[in-house]
Structure formats: structure tokens, C-alpha cells
PyMOL Python script that loads the backbone (N, CA, C, O; Angstrom):
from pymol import cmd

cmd.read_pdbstr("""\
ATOM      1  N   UNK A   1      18.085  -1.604 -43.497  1.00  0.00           N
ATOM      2  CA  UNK A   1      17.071  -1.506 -42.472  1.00  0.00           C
ATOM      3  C   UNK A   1      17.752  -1.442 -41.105  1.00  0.00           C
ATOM      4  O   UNK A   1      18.577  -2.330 -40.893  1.00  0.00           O
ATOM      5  N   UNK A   2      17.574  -0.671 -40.281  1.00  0.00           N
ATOM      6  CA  UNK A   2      18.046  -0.340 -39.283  1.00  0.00           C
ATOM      7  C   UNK A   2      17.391  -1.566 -38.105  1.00  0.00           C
ATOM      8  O   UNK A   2      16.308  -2.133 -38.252  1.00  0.00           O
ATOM      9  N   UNK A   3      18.387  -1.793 -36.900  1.00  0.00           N
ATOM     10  CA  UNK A   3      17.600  -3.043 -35.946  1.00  0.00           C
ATOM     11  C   UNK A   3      17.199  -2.229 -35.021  1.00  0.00           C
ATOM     12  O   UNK A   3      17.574  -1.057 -35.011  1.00  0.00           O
ATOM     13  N   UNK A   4      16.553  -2.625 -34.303  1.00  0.00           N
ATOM     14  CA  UNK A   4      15.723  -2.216 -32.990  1.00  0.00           C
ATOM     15  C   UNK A   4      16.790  -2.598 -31.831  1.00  0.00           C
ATOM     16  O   UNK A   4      17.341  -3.691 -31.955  1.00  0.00           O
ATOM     17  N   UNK A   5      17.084  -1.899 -30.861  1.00  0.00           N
ATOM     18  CA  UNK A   5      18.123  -2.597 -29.680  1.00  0.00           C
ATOM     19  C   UNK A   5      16.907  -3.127 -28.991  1.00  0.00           C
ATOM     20  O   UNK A   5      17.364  -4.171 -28.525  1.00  0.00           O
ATOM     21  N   UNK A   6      16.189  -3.102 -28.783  1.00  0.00           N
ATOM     22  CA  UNK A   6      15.372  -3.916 -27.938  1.00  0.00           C
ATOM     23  C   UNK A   6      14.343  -3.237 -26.465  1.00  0.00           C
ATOM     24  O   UNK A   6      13.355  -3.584 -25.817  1.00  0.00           O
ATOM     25  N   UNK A   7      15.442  -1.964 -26.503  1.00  0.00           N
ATOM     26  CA  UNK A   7      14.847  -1.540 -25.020  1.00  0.00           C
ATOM     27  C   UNK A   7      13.607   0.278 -25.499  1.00  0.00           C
ATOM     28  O   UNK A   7      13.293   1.219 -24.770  1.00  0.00           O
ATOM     29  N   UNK A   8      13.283  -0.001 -26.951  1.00  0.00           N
ATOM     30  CA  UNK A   8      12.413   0.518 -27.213  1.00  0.00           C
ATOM     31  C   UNK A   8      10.667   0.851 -26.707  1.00  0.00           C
ATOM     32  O   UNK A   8       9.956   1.855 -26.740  1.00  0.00           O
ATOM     33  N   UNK A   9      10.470  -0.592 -26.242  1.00  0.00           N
ATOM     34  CA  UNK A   9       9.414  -0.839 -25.458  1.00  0.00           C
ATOM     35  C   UNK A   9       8.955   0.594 -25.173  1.00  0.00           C
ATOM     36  O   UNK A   9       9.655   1.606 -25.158  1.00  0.00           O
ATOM     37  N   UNK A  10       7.334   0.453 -24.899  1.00  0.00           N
ATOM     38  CA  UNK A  10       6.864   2.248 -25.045  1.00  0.00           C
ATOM     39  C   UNK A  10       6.219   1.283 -23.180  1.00  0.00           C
ATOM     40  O   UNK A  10       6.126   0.058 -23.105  1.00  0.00           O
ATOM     41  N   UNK A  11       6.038   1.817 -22.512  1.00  0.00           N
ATOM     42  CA  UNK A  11       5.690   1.807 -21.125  1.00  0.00           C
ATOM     43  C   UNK A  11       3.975   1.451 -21.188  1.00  0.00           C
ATOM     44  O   UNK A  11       3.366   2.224 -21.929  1.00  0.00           O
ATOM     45  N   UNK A  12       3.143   0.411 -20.527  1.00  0.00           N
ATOM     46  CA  UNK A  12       1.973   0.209 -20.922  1.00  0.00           C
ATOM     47  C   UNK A  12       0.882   1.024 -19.929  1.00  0.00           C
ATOM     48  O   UNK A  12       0.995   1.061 -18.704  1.00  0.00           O
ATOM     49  N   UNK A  13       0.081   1.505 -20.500  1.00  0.00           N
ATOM     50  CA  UNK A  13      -0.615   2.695 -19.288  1.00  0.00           C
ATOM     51  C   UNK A  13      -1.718   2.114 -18.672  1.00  0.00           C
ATOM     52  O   UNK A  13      -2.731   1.506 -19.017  1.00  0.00           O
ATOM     53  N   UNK A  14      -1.044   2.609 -17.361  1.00  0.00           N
ATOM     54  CA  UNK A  14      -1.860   1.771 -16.273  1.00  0.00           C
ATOM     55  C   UNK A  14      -3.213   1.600 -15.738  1.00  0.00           C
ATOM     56  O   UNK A  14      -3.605   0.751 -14.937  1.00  0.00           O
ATOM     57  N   UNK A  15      -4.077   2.854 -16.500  1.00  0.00           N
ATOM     58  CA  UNK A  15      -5.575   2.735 -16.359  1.00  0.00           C
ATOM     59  C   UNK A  15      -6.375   2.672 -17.376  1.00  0.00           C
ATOM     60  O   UNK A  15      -6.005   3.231 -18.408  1.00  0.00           O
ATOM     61  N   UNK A  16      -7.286   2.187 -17.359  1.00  0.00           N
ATOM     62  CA  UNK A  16      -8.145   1.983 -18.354  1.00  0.00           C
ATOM     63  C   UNK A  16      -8.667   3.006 -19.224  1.00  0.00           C
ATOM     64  O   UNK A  16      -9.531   2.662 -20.030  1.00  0.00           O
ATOM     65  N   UNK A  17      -8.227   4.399 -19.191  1.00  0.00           N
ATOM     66  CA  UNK A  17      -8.754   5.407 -20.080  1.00  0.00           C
ATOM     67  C   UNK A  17      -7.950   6.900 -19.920  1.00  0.00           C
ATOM     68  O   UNK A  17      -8.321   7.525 -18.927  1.00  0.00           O
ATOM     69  N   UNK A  18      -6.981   7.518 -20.685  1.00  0.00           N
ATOM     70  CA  UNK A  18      -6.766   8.404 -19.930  1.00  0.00           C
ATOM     71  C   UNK A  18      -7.016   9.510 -19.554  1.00  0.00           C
ATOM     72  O   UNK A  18      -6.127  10.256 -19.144  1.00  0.00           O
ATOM     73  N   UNK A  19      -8.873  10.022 -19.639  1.00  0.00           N
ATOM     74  CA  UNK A  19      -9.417  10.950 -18.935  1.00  0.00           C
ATOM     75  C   UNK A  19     -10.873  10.130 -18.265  1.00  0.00           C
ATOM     76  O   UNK A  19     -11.082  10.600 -17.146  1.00  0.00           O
ATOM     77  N   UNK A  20     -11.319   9.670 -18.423  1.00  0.00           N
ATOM     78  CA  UNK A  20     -12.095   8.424 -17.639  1.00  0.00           C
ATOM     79  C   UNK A  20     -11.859   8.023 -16.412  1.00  0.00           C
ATOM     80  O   UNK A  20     -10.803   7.542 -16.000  1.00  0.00           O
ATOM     81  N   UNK A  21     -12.929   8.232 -15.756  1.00  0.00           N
ATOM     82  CA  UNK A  21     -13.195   7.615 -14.318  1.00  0.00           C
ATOM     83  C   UNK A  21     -13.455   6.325 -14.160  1.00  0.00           C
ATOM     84  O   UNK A  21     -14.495   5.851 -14.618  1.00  0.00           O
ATOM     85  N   UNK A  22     -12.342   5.395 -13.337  1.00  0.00           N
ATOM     86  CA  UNK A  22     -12.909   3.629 -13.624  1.00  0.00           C
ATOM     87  C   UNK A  22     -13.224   3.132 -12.264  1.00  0.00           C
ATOM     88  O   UNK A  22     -13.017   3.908 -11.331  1.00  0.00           O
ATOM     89  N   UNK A  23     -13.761   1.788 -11.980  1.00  0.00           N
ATOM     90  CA  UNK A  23     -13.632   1.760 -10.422  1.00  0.00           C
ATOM     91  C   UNK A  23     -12.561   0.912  -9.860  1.00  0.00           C
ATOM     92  O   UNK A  23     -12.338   0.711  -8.666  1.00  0.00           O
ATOM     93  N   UNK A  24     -11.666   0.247 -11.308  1.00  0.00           N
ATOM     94  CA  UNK A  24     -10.660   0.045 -10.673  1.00  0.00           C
ATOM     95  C   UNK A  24     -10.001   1.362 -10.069  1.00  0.00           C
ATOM     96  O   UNK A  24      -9.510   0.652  -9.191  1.00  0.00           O
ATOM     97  N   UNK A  25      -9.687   2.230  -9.843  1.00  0.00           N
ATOM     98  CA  UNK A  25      -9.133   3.093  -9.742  1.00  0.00           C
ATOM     99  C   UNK A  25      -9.467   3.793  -8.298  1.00  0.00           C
ATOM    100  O   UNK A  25      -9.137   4.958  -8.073  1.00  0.00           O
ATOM    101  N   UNK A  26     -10.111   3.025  -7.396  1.00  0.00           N
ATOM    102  CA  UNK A  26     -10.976   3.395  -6.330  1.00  0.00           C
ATOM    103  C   UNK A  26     -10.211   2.981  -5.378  1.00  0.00           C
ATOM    104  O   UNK A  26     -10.028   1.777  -5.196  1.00  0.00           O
ATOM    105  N   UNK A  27      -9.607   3.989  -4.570  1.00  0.00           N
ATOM    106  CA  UNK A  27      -8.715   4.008  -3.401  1.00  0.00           C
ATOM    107  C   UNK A  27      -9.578   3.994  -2.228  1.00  0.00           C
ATOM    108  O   UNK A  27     -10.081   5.055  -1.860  1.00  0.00           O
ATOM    109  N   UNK A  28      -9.849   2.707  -1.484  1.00  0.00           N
ATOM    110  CA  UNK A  28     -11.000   2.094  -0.254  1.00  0.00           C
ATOM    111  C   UNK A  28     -11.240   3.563   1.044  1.00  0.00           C
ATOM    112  O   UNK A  28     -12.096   4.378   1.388  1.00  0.00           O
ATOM    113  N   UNK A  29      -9.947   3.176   1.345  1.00  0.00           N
ATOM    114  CA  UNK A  29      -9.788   3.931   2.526  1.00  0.00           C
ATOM    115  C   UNK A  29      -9.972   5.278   2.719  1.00  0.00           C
ATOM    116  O   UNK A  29     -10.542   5.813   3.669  1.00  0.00           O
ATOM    117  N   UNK A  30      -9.224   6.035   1.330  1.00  0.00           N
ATOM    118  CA  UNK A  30      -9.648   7.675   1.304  1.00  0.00           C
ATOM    119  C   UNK A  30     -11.161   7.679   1.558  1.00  0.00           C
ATOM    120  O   UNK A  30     -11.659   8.271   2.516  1.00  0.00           O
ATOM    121  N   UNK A  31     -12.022   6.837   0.452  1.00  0.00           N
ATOM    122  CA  UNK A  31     -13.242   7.209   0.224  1.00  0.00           C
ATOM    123  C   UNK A  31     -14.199   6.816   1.095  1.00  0.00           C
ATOM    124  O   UNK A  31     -15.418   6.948   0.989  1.00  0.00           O
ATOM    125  N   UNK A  32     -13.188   6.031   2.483  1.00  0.00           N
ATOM    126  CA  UNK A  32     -14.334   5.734   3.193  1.00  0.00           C
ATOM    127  C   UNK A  32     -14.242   6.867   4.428  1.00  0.00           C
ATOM    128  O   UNK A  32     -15.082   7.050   5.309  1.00  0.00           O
ATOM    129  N   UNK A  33     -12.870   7.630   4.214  1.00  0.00           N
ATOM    130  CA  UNK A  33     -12.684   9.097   5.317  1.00  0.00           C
ATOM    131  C   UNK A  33     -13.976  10.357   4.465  1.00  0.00           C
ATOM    132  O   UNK A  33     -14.558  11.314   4.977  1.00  0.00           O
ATOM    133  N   UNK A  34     -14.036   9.850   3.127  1.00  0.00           N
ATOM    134  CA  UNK A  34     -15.414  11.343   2.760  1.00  0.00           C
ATOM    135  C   UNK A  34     -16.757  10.976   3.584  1.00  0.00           C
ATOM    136  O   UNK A  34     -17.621  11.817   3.835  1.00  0.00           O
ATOM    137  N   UNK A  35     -16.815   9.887   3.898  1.00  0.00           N
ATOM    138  CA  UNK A  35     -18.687   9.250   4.506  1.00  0.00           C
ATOM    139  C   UNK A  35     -19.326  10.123   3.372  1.00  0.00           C
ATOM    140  O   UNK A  35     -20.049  11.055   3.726  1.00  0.00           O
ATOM    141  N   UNK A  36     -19.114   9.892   2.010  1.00  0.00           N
ATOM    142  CA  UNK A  36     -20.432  10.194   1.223  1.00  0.00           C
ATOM    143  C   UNK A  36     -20.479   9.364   0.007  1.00  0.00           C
ATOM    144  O   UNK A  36     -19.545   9.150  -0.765  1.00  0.00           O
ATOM    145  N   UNK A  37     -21.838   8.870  -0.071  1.00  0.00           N
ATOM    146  CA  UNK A  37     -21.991   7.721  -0.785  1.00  0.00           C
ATOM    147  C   UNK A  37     -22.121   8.023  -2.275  1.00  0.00           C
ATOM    148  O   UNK A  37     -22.397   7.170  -3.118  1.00  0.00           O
ATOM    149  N   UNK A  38     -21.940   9.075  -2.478  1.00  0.00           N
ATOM    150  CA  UNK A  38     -21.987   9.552  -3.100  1.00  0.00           C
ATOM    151  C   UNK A  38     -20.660  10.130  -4.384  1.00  0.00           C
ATOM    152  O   UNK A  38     -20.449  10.289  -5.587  1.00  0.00           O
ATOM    153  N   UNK A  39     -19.970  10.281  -2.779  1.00  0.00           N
ATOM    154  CA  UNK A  39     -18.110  10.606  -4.070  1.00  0.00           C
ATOM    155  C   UNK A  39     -17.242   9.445  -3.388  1.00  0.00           C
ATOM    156  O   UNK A  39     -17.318   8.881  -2.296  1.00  0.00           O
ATOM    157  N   UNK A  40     -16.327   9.315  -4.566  1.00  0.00           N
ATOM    158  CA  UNK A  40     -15.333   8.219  -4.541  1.00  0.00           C
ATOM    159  C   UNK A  40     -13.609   8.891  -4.184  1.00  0.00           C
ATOM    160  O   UNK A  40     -13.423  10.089  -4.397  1.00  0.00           O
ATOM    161  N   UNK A  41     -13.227   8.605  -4.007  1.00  0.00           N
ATOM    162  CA  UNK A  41     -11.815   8.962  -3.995  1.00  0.00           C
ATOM    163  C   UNK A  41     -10.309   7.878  -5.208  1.00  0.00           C
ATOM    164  O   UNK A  41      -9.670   6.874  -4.891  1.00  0.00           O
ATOM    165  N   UNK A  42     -10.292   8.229  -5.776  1.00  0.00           N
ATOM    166  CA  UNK A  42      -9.447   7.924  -7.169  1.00  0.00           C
ATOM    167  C   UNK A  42      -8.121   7.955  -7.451  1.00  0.00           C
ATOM    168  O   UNK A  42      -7.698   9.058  -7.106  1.00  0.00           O
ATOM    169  N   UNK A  43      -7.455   7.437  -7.805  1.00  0.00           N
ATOM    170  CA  UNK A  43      -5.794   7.439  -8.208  1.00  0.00           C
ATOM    171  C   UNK A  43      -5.250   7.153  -9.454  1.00  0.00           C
ATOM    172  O   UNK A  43      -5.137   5.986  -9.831  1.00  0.00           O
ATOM    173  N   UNK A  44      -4.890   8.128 -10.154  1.00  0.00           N
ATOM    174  CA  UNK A  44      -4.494   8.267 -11.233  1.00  0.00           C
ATOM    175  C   UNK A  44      -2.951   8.122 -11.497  1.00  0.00           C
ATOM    176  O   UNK A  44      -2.243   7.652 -10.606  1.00  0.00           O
ATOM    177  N   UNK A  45      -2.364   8.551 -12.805  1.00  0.00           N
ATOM    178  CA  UNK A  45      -0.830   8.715 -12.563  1.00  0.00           C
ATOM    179  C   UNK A  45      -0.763  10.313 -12.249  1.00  0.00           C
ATOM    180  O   UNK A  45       0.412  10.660 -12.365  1.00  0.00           O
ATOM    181  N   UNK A  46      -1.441  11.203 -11.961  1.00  0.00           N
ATOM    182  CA  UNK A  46      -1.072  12.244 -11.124  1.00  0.00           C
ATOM    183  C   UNK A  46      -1.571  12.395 -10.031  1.00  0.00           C
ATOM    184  O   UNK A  46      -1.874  13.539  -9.690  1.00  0.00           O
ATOM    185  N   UNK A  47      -1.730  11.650  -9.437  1.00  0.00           N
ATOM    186  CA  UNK A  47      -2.021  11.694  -7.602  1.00  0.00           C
ATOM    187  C   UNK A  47      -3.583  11.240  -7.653  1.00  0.00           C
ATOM    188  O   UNK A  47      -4.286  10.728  -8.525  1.00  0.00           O
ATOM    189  N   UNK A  48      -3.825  11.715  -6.151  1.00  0.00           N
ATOM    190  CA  UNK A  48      -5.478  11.097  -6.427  1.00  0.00           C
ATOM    191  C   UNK A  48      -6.489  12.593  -6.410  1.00  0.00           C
ATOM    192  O   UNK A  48      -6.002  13.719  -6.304  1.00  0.00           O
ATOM    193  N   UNK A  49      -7.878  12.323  -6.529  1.00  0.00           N
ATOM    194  CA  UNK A  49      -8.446  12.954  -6.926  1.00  0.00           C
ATOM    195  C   UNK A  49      -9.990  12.510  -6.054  1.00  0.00           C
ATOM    196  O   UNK A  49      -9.984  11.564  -5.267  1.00  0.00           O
ATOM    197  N   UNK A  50     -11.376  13.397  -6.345  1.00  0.00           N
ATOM    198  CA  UNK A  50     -12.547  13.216  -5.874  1.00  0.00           C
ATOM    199  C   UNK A  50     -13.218  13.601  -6.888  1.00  0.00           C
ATOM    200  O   UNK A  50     -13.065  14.636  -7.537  1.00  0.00           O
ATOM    201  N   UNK A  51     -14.288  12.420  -7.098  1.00  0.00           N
ATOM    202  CA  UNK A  51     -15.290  12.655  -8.015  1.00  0.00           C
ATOM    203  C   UNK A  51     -16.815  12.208  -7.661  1.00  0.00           C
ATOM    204  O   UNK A  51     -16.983  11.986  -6.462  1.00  0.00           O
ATOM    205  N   UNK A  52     -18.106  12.013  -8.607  1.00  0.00           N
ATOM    206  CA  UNK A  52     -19.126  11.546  -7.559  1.00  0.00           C
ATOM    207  C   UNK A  52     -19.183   9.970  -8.707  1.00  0.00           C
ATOM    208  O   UNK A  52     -18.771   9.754  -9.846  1.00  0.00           O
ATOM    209  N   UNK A  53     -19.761   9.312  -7.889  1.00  0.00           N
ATOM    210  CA  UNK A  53     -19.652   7.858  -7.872  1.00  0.00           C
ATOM    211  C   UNK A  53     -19.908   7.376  -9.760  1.00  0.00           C
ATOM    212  O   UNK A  53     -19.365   6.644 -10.588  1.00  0.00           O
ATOM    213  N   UNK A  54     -21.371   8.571  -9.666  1.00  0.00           N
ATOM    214  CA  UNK A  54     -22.198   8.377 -11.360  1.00  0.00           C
ATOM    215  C   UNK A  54     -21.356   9.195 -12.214  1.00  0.00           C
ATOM    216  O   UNK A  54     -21.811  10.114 -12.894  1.00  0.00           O
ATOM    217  N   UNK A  55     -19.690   8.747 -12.172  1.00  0.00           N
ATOM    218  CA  UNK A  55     -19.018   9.325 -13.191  1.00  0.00           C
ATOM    219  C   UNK A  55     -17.904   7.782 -13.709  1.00  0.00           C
ATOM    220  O   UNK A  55     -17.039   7.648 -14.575  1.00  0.00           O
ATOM    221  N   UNK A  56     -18.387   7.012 -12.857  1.00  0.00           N
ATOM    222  CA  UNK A  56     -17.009   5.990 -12.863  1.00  0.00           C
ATOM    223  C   UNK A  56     -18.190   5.069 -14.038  1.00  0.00           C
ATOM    224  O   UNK A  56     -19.398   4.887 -14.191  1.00  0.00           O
ATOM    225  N   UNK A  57     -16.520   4.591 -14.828  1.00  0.00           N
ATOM    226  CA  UNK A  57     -17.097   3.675 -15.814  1.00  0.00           C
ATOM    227  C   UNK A  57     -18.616   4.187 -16.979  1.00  0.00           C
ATOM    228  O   UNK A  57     -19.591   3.485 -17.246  1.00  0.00           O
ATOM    229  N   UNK A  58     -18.381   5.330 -17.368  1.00  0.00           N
ATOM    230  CA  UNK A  58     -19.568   5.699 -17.875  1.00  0.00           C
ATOM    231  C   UNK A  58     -19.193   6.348 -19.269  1.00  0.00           C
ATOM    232  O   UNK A  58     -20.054   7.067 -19.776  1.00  0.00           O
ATOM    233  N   UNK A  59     -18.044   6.176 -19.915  1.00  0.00           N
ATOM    234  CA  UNK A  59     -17.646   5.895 -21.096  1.00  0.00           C
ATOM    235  C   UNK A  59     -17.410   7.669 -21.524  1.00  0.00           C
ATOM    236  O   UNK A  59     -17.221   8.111 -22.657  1.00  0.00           O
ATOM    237  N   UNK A  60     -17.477   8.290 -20.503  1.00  0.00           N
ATOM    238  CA  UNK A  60     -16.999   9.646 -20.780  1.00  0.00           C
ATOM    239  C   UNK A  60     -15.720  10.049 -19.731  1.00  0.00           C
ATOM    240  O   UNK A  60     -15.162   9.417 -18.834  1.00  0.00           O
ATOM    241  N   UNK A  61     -15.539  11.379 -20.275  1.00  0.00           N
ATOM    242  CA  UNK A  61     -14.574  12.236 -19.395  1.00  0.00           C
ATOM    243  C   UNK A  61     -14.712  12.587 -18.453  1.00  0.00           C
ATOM    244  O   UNK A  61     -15.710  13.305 -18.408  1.00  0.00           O
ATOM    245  N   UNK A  62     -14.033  12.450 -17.182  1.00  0.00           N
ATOM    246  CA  UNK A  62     -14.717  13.033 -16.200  1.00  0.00           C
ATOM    247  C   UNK A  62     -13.729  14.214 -15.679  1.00  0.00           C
ATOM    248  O   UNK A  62     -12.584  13.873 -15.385  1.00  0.00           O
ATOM    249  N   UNK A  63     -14.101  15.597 -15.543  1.00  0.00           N
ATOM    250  CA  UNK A  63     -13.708  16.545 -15.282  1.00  0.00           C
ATOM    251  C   UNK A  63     -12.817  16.821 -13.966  1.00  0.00           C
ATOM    252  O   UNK A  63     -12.026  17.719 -13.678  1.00  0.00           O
ATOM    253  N   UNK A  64     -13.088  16.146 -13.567  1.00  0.00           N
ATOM    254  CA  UNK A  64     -12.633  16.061 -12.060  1.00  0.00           C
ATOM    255  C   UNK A  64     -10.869  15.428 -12.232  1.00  0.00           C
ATOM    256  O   UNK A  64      -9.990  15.946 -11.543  1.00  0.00           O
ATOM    257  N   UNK A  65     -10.599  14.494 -13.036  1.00  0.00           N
ATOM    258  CA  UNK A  65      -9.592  13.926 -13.285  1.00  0.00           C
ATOM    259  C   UNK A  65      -8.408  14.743 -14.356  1.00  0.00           C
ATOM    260  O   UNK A  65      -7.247  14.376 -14.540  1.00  0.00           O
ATOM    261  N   UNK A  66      -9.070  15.894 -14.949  1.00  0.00           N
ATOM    262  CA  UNK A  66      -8.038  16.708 -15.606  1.00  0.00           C
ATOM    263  C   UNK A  66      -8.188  18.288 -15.517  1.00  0.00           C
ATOM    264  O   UNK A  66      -7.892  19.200 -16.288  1.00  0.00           O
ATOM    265  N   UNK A  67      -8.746  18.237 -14.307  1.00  0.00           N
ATOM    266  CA  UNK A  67      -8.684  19.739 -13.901  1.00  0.00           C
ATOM    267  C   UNK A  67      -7.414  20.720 -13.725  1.00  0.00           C
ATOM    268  O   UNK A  67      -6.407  20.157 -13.298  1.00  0.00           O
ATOM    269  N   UNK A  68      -7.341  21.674 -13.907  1.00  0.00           N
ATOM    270  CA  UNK A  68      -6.279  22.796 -14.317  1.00  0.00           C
ATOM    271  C   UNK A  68      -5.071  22.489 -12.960  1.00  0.00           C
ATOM    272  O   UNK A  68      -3.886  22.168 -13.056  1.00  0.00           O
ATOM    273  N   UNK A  69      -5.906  22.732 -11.738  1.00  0.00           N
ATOM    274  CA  UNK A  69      -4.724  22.483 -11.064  1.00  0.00           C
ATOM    275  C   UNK A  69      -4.233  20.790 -10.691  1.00  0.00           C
ATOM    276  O   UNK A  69      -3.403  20.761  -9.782  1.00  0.00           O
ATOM    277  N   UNK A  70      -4.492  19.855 -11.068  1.00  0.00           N
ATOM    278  CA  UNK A  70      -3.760  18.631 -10.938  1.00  0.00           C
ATOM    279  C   UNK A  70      -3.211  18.810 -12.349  1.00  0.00           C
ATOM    280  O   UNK A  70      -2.293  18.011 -12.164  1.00  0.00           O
ATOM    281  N   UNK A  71      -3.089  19.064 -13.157  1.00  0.00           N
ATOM    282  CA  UNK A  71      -2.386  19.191 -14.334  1.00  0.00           C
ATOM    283  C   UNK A  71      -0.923  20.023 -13.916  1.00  0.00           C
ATOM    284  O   UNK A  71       0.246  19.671 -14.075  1.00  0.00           O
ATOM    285  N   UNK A  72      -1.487  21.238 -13.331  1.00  0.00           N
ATOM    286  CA  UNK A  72       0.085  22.243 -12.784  1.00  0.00           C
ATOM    287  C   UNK A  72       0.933  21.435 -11.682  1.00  0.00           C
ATOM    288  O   UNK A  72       2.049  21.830 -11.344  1.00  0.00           O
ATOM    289  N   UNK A  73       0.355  20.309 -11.155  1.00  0.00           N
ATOM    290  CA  UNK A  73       1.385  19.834 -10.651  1.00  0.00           C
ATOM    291  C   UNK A  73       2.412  18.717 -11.456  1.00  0.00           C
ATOM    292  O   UNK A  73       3.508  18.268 -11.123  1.00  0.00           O
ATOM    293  N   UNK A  74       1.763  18.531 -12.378  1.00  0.00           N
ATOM    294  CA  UNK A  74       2.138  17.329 -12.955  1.00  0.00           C
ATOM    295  C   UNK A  74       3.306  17.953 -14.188  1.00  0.00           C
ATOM    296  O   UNK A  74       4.208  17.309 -14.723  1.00  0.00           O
ATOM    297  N   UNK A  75       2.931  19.423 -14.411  1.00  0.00           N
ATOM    298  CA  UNK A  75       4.438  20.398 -15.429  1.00  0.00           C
ATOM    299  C   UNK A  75       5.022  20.887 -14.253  1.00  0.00           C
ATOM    300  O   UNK A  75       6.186  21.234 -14.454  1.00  0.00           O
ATOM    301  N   UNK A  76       4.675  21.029 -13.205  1.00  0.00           N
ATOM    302  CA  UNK A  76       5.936  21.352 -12.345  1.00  0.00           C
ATOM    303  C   UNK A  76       7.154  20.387 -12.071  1.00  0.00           C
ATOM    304  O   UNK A  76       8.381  20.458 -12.006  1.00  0.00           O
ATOM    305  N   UNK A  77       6.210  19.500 -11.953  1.00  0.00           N
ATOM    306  CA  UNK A  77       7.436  17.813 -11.757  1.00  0.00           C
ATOM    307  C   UNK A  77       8.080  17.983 -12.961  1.00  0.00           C
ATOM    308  O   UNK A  77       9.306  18.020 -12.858  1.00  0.00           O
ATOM    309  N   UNK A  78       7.604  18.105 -14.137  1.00  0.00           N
ATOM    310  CA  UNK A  78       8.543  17.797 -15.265  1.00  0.00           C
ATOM    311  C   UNK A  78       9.270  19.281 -15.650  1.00  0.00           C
ATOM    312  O   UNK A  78      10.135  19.242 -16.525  1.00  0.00           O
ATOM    313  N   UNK A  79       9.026  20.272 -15.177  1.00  0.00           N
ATOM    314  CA  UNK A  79      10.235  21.413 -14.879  1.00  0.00           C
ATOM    315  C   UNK A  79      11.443  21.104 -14.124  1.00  0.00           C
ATOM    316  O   UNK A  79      12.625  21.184 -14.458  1.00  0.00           O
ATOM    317  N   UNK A  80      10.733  20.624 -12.711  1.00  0.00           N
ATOM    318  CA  UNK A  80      11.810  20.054 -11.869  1.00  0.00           C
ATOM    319  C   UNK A  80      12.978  19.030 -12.213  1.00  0.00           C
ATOM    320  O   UNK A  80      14.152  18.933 -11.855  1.00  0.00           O
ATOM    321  N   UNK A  81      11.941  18.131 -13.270  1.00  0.00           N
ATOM    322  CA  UNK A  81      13.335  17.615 -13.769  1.00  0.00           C
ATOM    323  C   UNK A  81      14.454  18.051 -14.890  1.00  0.00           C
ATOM    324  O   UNK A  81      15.597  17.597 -14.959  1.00  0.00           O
ATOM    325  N   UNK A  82      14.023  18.771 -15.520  1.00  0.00           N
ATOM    326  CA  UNK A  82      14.561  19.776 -16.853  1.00  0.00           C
ATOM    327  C   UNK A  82      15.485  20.534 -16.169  1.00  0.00           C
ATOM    328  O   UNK A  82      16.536  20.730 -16.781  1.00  0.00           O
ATOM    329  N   UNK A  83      15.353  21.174 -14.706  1.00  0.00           N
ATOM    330  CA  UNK A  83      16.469  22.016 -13.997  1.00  0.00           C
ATOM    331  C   UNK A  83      17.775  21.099 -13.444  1.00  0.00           C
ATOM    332  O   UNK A  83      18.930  21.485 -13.267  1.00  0.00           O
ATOM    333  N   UNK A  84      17.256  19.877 -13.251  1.00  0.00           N
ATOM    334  CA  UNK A  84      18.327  19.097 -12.485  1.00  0.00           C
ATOM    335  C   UNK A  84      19.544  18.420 -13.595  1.00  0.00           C
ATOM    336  O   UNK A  84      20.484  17.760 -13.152  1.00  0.00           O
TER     337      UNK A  84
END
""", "prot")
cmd.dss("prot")
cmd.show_as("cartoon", "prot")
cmd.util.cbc("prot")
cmd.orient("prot")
């Protein structure tokens, strides 16, 4: 049986869902530069994002959080590191 060195550990993910809108996830200050009571401003592990309020915590996906272009930034970073 082979041993484990120890530094296997898998990294624990930092939000509560990973296509889900939560309100931990509610960055004060952006969302108080929209003045709409309506959308929130959000931070994910790929940057932050805008969504409307009746998406947070509602046990679905919210579109806004895996849209095409915050995704292209997030394979560009990991190109960038593949070249270096």
C-alpha cells in the first residue's frame, strides 16, 4: 500500500455553490456604486460580477455567474500560465 506524503490536501472551495448566487458573496461597496435595489454586485473565484438581488440563495444557477465571457478570462489566465 502506498503512503500519502501528506501535502495531498485538495484546496476547500470558497463559496457555497459553484454556479449559485449566495449573499455571502455580496461585495457592499460595488453594489452600493449601482443605486439599484434591485442588482447586487458579487465575487466569485473569477472576479466579480452583477446579478439581480431575486437570484441570490435560491437554490439554482444563476447565469450571470458563468457567462461566456468571465469564463474567457479565467482560460486565458490558465494559458498564461502554460506559456511561462
Amino acid at each position: 500500500m502506498a503512503k500519502s506524503k501528506g501535502n495531498d490536501k485538495e484546496e476547500k472551495f470558497k463559496f457555497p455553490s459553484h454556479f449559485g448566487s449566495h449573499a455571502s458573496m455580496i461585495v457592499v461597496e460595488e453594489t452600493e456604486k449601482l443605486a439599484d435595489e434591485k442588482l447586487v454586485c458579487l465575487k466569485d473565484e473569477h472576479g466579480t460580477y452583477v446579478t439581480e438581488r431575486n437570484r441570490l440563495d435560491n437554490k439554482e444557477a444563476d447565469p450571470n455567474r458563468y457567462v461566456t465571457t468571465r469564463l474567457n478570462k479565467l482560460f486565458a489566465r490558465k494559458e498564461e500560465k502554460k506559456s511561462q
